[in-house]
MIRONU-28302 format. One record per residue (C-alpha): residue number from 0; residue in one letter; x, y, z. Coordinates in steps of 0.05 Angstrom, whole numbers, plus 5000, padded with zeros to 4 digits. Layout:
residues N
[NUM; 'A'; [X; Y; Z]];
...
//
This chain:
residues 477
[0; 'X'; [4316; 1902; 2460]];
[1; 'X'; [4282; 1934; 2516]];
[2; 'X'; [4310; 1913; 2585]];
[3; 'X'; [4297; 1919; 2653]];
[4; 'X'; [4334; 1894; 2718]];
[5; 'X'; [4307; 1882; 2787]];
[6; 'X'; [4302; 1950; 2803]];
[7; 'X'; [4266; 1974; 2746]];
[8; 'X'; [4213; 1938; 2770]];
[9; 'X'; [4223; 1946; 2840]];
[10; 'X'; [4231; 2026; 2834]];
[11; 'X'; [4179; 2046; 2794]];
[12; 'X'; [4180; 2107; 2843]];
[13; 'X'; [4238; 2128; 2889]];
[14; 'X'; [4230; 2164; 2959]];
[15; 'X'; [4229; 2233; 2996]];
[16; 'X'; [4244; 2252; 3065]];
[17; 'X'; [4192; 2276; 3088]];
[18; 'X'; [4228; 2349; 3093]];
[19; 'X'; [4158; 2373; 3056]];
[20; 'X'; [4088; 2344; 3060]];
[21; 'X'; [4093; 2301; 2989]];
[22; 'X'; [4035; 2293; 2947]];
[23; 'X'; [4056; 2221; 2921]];
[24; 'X'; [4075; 2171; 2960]];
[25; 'X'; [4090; 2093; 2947]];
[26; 'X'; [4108; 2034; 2981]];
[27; 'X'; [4146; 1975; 2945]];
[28; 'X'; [4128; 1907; 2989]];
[29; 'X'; [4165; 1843; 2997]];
[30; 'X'; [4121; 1813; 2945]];
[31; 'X'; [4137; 1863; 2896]];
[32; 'X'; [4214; 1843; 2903]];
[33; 'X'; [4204; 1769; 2897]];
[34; 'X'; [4171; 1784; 2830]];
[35; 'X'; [4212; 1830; 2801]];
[36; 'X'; [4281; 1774; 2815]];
[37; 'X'; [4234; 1728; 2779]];
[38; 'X'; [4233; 1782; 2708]];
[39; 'X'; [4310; 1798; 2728]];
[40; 'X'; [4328; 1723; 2729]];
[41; 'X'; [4295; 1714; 2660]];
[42; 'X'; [4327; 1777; 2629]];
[43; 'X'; [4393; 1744; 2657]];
[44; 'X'; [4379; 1682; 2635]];
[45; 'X'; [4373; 1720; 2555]];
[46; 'X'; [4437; 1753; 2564]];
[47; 'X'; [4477; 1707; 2587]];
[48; 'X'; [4448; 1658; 2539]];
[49; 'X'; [4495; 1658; 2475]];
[50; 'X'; [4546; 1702; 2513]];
[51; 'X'; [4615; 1690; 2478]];
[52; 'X'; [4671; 1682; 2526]];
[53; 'X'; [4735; 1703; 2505]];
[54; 'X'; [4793; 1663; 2482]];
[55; 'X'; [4842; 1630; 2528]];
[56; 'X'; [4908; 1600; 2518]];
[57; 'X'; [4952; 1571; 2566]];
[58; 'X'; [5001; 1514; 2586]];
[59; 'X'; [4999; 1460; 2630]];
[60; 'X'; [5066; 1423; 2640]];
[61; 'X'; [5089; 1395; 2567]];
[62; 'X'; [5021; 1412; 2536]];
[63; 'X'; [5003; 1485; 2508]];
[64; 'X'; [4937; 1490; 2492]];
[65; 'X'; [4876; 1546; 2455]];
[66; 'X'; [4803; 1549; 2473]];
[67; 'X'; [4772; 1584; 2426]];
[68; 'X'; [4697; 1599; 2398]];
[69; 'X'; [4662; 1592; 2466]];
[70; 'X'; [4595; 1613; 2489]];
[71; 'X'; [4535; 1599; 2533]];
[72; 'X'; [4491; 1541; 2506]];
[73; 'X'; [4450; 1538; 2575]];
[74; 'X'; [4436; 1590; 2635]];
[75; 'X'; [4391; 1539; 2693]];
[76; 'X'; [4356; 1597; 2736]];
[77; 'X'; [4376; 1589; 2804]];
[78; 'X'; [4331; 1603; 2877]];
[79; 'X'; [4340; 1672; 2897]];
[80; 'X'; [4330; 1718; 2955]];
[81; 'X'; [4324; 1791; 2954]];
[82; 'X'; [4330; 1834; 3027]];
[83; 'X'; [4323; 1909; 3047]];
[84; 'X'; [4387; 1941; 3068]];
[85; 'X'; [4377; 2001; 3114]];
[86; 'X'; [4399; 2068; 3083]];
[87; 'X'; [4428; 2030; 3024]];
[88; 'X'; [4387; 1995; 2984]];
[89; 'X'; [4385; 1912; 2971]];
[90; 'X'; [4414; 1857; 2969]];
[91; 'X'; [4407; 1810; 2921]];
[92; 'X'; [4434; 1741; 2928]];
[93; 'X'; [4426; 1666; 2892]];
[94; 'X'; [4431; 1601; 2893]];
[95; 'X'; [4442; 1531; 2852]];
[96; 'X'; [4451; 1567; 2783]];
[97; 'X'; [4482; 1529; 2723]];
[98; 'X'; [4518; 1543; 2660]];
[99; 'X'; [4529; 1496; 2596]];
[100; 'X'; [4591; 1528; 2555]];
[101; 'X'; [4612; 1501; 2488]];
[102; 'X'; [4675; 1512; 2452]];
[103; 'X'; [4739; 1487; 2420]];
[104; 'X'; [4807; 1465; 2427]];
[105; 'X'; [4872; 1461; 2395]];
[106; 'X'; [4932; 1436; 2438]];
[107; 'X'; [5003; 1417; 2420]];
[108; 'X'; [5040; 1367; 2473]];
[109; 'X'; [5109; 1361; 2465]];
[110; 'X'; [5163; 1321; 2506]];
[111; 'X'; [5226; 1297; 2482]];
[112; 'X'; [5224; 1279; 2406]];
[113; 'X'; [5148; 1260; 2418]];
[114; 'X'; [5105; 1316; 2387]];
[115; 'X'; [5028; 1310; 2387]];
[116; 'X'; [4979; 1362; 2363]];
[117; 'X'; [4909; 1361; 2350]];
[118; 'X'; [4836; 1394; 2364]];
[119; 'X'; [4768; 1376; 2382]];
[120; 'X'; [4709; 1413; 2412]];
[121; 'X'; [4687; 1412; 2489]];
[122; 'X'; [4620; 1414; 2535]];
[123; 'X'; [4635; 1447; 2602]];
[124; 'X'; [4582; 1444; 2651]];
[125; 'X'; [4591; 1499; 2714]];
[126; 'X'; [4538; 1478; 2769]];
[127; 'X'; [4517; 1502; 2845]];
[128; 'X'; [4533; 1573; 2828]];
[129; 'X'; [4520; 1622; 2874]];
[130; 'X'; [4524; 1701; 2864]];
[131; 'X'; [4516; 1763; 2909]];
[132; 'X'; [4501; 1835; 2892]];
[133; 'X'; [4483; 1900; 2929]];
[134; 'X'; [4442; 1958; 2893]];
[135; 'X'; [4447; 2024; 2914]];
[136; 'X'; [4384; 2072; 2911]];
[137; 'X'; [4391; 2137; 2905]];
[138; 'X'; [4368; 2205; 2869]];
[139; 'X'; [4401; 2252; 2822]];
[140; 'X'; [4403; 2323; 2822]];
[141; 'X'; [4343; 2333; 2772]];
[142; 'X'; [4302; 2288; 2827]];
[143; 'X'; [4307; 2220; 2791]];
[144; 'X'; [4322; 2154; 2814]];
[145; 'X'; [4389; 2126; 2803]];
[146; 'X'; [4413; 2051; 2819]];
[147; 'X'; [4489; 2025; 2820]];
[148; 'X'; [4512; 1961; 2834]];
[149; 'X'; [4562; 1945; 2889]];
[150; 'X'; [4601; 1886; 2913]];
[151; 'X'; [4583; 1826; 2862]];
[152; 'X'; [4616; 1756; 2881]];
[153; 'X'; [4603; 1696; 2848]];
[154; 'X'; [4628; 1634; 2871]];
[155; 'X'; [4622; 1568; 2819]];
[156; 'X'; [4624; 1514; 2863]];
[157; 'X'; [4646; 1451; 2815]];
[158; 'X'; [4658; 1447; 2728]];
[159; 'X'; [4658; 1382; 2695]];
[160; 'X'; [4694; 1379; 2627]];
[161; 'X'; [4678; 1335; 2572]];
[162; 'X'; [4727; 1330; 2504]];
[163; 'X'; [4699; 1302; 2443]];
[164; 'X'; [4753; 1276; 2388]];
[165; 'X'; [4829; 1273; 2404]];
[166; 'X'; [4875; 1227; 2455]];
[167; 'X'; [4836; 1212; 2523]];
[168; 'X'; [4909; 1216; 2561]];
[169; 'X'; [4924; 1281; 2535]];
[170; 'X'; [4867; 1317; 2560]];
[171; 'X'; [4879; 1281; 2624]];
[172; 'X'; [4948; 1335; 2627]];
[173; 'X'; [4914; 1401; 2623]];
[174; 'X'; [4840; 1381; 2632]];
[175; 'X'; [4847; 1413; 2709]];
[176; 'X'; [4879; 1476; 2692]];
[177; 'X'; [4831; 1488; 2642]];
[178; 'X'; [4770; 1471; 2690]];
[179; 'X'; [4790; 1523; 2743]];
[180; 'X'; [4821; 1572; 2687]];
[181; 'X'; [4736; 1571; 2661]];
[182; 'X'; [4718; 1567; 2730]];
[183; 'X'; [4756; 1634; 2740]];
[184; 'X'; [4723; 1666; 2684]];
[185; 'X'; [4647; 1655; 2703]];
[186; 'X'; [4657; 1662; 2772]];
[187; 'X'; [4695; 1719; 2821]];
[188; 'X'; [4680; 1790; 2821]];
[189; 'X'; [4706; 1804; 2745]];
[190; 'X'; [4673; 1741; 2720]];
[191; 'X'; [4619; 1727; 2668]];
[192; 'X'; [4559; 1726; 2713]];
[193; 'X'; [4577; 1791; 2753]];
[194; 'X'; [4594; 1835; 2690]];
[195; 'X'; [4531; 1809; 2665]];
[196; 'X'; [4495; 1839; 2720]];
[197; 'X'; [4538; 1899; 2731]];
[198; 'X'; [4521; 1919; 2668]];
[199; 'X'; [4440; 1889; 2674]];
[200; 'X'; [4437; 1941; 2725]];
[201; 'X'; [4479; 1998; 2711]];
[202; 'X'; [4460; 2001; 2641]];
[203; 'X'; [4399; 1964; 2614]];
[204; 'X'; [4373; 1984; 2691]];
[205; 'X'; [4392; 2060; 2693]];
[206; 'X'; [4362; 2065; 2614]];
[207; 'X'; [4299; 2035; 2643]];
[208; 'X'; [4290; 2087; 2695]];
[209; 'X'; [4308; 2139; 2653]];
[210; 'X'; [4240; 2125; 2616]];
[211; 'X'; [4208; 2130; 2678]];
[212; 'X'; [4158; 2200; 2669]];
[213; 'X'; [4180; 2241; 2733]];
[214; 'X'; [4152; 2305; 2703]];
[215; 'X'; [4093; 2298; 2655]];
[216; 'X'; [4061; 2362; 2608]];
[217; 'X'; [3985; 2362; 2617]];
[218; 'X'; [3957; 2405; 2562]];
[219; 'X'; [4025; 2445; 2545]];
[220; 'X'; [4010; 2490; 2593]];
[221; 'X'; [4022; 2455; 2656]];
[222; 'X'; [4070; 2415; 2691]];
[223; 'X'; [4058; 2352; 2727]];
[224; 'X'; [4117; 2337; 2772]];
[225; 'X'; [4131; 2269; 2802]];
[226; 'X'; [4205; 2282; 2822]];
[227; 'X'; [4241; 2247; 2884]];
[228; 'X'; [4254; 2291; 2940]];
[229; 'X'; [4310; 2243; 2975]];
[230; 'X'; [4326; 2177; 2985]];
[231; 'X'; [4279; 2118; 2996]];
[232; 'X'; [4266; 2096; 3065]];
[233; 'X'; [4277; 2016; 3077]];
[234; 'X'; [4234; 1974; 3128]];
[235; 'X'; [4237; 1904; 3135]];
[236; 'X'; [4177; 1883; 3093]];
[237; 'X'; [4173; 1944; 3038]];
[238; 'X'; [4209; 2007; 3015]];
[239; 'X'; [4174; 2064; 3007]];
[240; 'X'; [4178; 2136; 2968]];
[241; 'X'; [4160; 2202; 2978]];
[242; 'X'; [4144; 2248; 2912]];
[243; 'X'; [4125; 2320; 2901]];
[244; 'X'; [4060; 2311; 2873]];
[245; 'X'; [4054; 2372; 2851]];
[246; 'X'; [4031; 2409; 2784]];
[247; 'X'; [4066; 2471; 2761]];
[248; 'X'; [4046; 2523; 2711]];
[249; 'X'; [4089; 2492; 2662]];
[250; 'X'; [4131; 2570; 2643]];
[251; 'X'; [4136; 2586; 2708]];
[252; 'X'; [4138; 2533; 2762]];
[253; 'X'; [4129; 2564; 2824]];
[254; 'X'; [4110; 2522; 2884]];
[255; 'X'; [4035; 2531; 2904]];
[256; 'X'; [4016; 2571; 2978]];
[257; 'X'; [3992; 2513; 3003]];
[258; 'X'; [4014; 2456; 3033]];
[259; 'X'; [4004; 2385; 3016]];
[260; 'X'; [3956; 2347; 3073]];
[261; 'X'; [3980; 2297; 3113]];
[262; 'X'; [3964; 2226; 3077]];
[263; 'X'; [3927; 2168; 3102]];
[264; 'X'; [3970; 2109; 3142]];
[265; 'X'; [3960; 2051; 3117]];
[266; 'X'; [4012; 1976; 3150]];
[267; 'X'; [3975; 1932; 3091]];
[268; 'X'; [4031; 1906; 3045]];
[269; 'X'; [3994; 1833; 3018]];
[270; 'X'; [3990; 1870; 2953]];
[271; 'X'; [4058; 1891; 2916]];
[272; 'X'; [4050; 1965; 2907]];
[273; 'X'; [4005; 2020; 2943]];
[274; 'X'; [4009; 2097; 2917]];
[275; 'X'; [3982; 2146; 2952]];
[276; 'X'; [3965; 2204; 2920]];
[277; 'X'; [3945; 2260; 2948]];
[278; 'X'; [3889; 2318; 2928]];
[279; 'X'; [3940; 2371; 2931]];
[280; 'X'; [3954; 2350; 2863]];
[281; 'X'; [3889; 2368; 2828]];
[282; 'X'; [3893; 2429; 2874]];
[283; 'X'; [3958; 2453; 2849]];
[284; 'X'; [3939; 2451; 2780]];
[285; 'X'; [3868; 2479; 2801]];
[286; 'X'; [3906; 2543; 2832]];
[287; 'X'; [3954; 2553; 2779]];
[288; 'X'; [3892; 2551; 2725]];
[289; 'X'; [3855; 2603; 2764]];
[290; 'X'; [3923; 2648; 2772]];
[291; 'X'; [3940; 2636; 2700]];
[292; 'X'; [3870; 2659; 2670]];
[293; 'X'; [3856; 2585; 2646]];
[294; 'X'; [3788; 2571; 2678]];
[295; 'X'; [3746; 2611; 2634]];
[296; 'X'; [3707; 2598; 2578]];
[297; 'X'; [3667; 2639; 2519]];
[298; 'X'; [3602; 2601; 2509]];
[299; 'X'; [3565; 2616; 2440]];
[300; 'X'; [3520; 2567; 2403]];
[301; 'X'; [3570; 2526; 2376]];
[302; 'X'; [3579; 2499; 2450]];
[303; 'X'; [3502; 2482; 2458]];
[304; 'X'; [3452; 2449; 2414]];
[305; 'X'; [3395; 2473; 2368]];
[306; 'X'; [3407; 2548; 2376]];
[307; 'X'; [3392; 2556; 2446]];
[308; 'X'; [3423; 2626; 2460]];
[309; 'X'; [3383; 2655; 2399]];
[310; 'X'; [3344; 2717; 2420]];
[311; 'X'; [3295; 2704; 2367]];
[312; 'X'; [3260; 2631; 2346]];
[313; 'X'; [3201; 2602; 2324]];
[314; 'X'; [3205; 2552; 2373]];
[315; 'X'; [3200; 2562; 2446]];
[316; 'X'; [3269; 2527; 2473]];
[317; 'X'; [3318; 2594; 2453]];
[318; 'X'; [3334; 2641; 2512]];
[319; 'X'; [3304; 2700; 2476]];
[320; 'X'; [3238; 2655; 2490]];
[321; 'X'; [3253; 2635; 2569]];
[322; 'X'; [3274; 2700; 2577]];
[323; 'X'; [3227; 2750; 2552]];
[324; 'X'; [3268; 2814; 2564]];
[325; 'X'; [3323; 2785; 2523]];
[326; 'X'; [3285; 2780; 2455]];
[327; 'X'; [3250; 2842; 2468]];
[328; 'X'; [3314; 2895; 2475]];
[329; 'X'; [3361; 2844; 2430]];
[330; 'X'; [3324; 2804; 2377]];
[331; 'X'; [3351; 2771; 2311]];
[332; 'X'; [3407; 2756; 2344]];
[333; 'X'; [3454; 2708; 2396]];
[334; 'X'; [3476; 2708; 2462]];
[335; 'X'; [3547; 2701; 2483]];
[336; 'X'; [3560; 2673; 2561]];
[337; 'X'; [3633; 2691; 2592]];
[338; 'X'; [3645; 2646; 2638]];
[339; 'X'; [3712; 2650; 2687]];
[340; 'X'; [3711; 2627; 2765]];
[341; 'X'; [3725; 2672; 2821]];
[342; 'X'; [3760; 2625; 2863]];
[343; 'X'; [3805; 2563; 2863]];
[344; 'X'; [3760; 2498; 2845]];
[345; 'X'; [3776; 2459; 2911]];
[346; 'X'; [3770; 2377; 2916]];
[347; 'X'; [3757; 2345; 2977]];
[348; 'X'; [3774; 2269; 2980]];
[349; 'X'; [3729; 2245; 3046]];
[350; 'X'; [3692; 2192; 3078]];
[351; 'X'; [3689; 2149; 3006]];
[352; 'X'; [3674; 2213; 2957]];
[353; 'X'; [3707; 2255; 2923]];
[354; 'X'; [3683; 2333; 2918]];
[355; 'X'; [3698; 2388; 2868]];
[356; 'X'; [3678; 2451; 2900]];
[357; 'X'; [3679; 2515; 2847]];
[358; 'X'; [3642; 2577; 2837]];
[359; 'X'; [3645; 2628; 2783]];
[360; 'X'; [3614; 2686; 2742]];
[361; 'X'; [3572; 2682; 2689]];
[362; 'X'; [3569; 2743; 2645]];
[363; 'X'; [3521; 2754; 2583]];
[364; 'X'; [3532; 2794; 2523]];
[365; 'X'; [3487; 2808; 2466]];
[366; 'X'; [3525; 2803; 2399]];
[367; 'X'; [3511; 2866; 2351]];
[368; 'X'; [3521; 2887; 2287]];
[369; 'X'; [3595; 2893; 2274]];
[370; 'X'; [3607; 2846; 2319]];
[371; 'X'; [3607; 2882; 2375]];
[372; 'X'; [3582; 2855; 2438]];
[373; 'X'; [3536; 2888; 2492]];
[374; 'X'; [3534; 2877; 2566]];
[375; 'X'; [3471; 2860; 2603]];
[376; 'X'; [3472; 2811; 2664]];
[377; 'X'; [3519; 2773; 2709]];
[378; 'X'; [3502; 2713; 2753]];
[379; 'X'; [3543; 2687; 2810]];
[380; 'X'; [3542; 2606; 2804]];
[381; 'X'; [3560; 2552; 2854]];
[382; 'X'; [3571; 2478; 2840]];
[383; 'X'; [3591; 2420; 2886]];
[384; 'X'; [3614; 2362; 2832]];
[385; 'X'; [3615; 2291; 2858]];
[386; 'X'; [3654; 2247; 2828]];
[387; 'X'; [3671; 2175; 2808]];
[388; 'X'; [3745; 2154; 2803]];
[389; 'X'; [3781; 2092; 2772]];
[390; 'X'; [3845; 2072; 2753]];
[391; 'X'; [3851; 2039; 2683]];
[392; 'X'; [3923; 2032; 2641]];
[393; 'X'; [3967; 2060; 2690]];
[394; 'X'; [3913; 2121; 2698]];
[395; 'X'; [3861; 2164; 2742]];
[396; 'X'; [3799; 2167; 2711]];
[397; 'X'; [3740; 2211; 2735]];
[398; 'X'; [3668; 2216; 2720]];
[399; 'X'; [3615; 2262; 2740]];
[400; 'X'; [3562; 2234; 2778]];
[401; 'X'; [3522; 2295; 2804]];
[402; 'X'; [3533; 2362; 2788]];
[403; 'X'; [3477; 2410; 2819]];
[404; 'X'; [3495; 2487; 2806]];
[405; 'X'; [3458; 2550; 2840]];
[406; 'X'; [3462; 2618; 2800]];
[407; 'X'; [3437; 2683; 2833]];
[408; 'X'; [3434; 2753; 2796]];
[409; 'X'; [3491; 2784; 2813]];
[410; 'X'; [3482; 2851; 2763]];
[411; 'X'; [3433; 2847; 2717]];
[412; 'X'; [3404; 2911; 2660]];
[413; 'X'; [3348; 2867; 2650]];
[414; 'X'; [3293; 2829; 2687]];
[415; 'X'; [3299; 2760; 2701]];
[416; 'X'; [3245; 2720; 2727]];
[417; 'X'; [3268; 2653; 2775]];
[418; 'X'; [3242; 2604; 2713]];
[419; 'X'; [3299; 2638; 2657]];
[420; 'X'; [3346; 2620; 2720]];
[421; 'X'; [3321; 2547; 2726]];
[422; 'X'; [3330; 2554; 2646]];
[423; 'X'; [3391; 2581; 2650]];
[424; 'X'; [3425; 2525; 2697]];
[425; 'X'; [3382; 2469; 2661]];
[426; 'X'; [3391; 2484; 2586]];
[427; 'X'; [3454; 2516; 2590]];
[428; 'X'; [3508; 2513; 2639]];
[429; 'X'; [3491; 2441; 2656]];
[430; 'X'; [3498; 2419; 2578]];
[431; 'X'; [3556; 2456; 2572]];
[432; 'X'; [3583; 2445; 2636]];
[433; 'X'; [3582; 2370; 2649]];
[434; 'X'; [3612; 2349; 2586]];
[435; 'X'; [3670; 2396; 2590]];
[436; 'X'; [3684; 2354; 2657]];
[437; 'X'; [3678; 2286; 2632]];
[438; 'X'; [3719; 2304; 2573]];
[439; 'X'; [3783; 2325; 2620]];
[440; 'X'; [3769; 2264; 2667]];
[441; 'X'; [3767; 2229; 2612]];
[442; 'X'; [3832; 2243; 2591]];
[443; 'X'; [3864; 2215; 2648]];
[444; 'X'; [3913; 2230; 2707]];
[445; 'X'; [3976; 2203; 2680]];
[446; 'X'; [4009; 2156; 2747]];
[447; 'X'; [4090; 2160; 2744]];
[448; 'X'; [4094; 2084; 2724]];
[449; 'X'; [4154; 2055; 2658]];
[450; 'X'; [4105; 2036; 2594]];
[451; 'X'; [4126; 1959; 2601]];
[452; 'X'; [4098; 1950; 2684]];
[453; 'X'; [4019; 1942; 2691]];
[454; 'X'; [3975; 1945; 2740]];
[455; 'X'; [3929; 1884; 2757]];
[456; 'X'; [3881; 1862; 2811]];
[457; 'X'; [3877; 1938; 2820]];
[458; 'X'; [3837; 1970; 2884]];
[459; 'X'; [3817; 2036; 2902]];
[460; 'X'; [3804; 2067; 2963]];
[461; 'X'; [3773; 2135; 2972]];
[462; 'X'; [3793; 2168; 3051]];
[463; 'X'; [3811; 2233; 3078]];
[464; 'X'; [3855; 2275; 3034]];
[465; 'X'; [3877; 2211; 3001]];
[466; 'X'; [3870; 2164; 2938]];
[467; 'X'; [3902; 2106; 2956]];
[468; 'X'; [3912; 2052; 2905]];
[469; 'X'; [3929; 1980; 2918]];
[470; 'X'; [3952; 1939; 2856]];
[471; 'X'; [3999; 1878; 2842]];
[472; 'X'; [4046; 1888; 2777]];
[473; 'X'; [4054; 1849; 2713]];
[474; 'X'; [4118; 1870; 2670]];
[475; 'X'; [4103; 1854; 2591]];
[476; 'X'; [4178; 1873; 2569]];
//
C-alpha cells in the first residue's frame, strides 16, 4: 500500500543554498503543512488501526495474569500543530488522540488453599493522548531529500478498563497494574504510537521520497536535473528550496557556460506551494542541443504535404513552380532542405510573454539519380516564437502563438526572386516548422512533483526570467 507521511507531502522539493544561482526554486507555506498533518493523521489513523500489540504477562500481588490477542479496534484523530524549526526541520506535535484496544485474559489467583482461575476478554479505552515528534530535513549525497525522525514522546494521559466474564473482585487486584502496564506500551518514547510514526516517517516517508523524480530523461538524450543543492531554509510562515534546474546532455553532463538569472521575489504564501522555475532550464537543454548536433533537421516531402518540394508538377503549388530556376536546371525530381541553427535558440520570459529567439541555415539539395544529392542555395532564417504556457497534470505545456520567420539568400547557384522566398517561409518552413514546435510543447515539461500529489486551483504568472507557479495540493494516495 502506497504511503506517505507528513513530509512527503510537505517536501515535494528540498532546498539549496544559494552557493549557485538555482534554476528551481519552491516555497512550502504554512497552509501546505496544516494539510499535509491532515493526510499524515489519516495514514496514522490506517496503521495503527488493527495494530496487534504484543502479549503481556505479569503479576499483581496473589494474582498472575496473560493478556493476549490484542489490537487496535479504534484510532480518534486528535488536533495537531505543525511549526518550522530553524536549521532543523519541524516539529510536529498533537493533541486529545484516543485509542480503543481489545483483547483477552487469562489469570490464575491463588492465596492460601483458595485457587481461582479463569478468562474473559477486555475493552481498554486510552484517551487525551498527546504525542511529539521532530523531522529532520536534509539531503543525501546524490542531491535527494532525506527525512529522519527525532525525539518522539507520547504521553497517554488516562486508560479505563472494562472486563467482560469472570469475578468482578478479582479484576479489582490487578486491574491497575494492567492499566498503566498498557498505558506503558502506547505511550513513552518506545510505545505504540511513536514506533508507528518512527517508522511512518523513516520508512513509508523515505520510500515516498525516493519516488520523487530529481533527475528526469527527456528524449534519451538529455538530462533533466532537479537535484537539491543543500539544505532547506526555514522561515516562520514557509520553507523553501533551492534546485539546479538544469538540463544536461544526458552522456556527458557538463554544467552549461552560463549562469542561471536571478529569480523573481515573490512574500505571497496564501496558496500552499509556489515553484519558480527559471528559463535557464529550457536554455540549458537549448545549448546542449546546439553543441550536441541535435537541432537539425532533413526536410523531404514526407515532412510537407502534396509534394511541395517536387521540381516538376502539373499543378502550380511545387517549388519547381514558385521557383522557376529550380525546375529548369533540376526537373523530375525533389528537393531536400537541411536545416541546422547557427546559434543557441534563446527564451526570454518578460513583461507577461514568453520568447523563443533562434536562427538557422537552410540549405537545399537537388536529389539525383543514384541518390546523390546536389548543392544549390542556402538561406539564413530568423524567427522570434511567442508562446503560450500552462501547467496541466503536474506539467509545462507550451503552444505557439506567432511564429514570423525572415530568410535572406545567404549563397545561392541559382536565382531567386523575393516571391519563391515569401514561398519558401509560407509553404514550407512555416508547415514544417510550427508543428514540430507544438509537438515538443506538447509533450510537456515534466515538474519534480511524487505521482500521488496534484496540483489544483493552479496560477501562472509570466515575469522577468521567471515562471512562477502558484498552486494548492490535493494528495490521492
Amino acid at each position: 500500500m502506497q504511503q506517505v507521511c507528513l513530509l512527503t507531502v510537505v517536501s515535494l522539493f528540498v532546498t539549496s543554498a544559494q552557493c549557485k544561482t538555482p534554476g528551481l526554486q519552491t516555497r512550502i507555506t504554512d497552509r501546505a503543512l496544516e494539510y499535509a498533518t491532515e493526510v499524515a493523521l489519516d495514514i496514522l489513523s490506517k496503521q495503527v488501526t488493527g495494530q496487534q500489540i504484543p502479549d503481556q504477562h505479569g503479576q499483581s500481588g496473589d494474582v498472575k495474569f496473560d493478556i493476549t490477542g490484542m489490537n487496535v479496534k479504534q484510532f480518534t484523530k486528535p488536533s495537531s500543530r505543525v511549526s518550522l524549526i530553524q536549521n532543523v526541520g519541524l516539529s510536529w506535535s498533537t493533541s486529545g488522540t484516543g485509542l480503543a484496544i481489545h483483547g483477552d485474559f487469562k489469570y490464575k489467583y491463588r492465596k492460601g488453599i483458595i485457587k481461582i482461575s479463569d478468562h474473559g476478554s477486555f475493552d481498554l479505552k486510552a484517551n487525551s493522548i498527546n504525542f511529539q515528534i521532530k523531522i529532520e530535513i536534509g539531503m543525501d549525497g546524490t542531491g535527494r531529500p532525506t527525512m529522519k525522525a527525532v525525539g518522539c514522546s507520547c504521553n497517554v494521559g488516562s486508560a479505563d478498563i472494562k472486563f467482560h466474564e469472570g469475578a468482578a473482585w478479582i479484576y479489582n487486584l490487578f486491574s491497575g497494574q494492567l492499566e498503566n502496564t498498557l498505558k506503558d506500551m502506547v505511550g513513552g518514547g518506545n510505545g505504540l504510537l511513536c514506533k508507528q510514526l518512527n517508522t511512518l516517517i523513516d520508512v513509508n516517508g523515505m520510500k515516498s521520497l525516493q519516488k520523487l523524480p530529481v533527475t528526469v530523461q527527456i528524449a534519451k538524450r538529455f538530462l533533466l536535473d532537479y537535484r537539491f543543492l543543500s539544505k532547506p531554509s526555514f522561515q516562520t510562515k514557509f520553507m523553501e528550496t533551492y534546485h539546479r534546474g538544469e538540463v544536461y546532455w544526458n552522456a556527458v553532463p557538463v554544467d552549461a557556460p552560463f549562469a542561471a538569472p536571478p529569480l523573481l521575489k515573490s512574500s505571497d504564501t496564501s496558496r500552499m506551494m509556489y515553484i519558480w522555475l527559471s528559463d535557464y532550464v529550457f536554455n540549458t537543454m537549448s545549448y546542449n542541443a546546439l553543441k550536441y548536433n541535435q537541432l537539425q533537421y532533413n526536410v523531404t516531402n514526407k515532412d510537407l504535404p502534396s509534394g511541395v518540394l517536387n521540381t516538376t508538377c502539373p499543378q502550380s503549388t511545387c517549388i519547381g513552380k514558385i521557383i522557376k530556376a529550380i525546375g529548369t536546371k533540376f526537373p523530375n525530381t525533389t528537393v531536400m532542405l537541411y536545416m541546422k541553427s547557427t546559434s543557441m535558440p534563446n527564451m526570454t520570459v518578460q513583461n507577461g510573454s514568453t520568447v523563443v529567439n533562434a536562427s538557422g541555415d537552410i540549405v537545399f539539395f537537388a536529389q539525383q539519380p543514384g541518390g546523390k544529392y546536389t548543392y544549390f542555395l542556402t538561406l539564413s532564417a530568423t524567427m522570434s516564437t511567442t508562446i503560450s504556457l500552462m501547467i496541466q497534470n503536474e506539467k509545462v505545456f507550451a503552444k505557439v502563438l506567432k511564429l514570423p520567420i525572415s530568410v535572406t539568400v545567404k549563397d545561392s547557384k541559382i536565382p531567386v526572386s523575393p516571391e519563391g522566398l515569401n514561398f519558401i517561409v509560407k509553404g514550407i518552413v512555416s508547415v514544417f516548422v510550427e508543428p514540430k514546435l507544438n509537438e515538443l510543447g506538447a509533450a510537456g515539461f515534466p515538474l519534480p512533483v511524487i505521482n500521488s500529489v496534484h496540483f489544483t486551483n493552479t496560477q501562472l504568472t509570466v515575469a522577468k526570467d521567471t515562471l512562477l507557479i502558484a498552486t494548492d495540493l490535493k494528495y490521492s494516495g
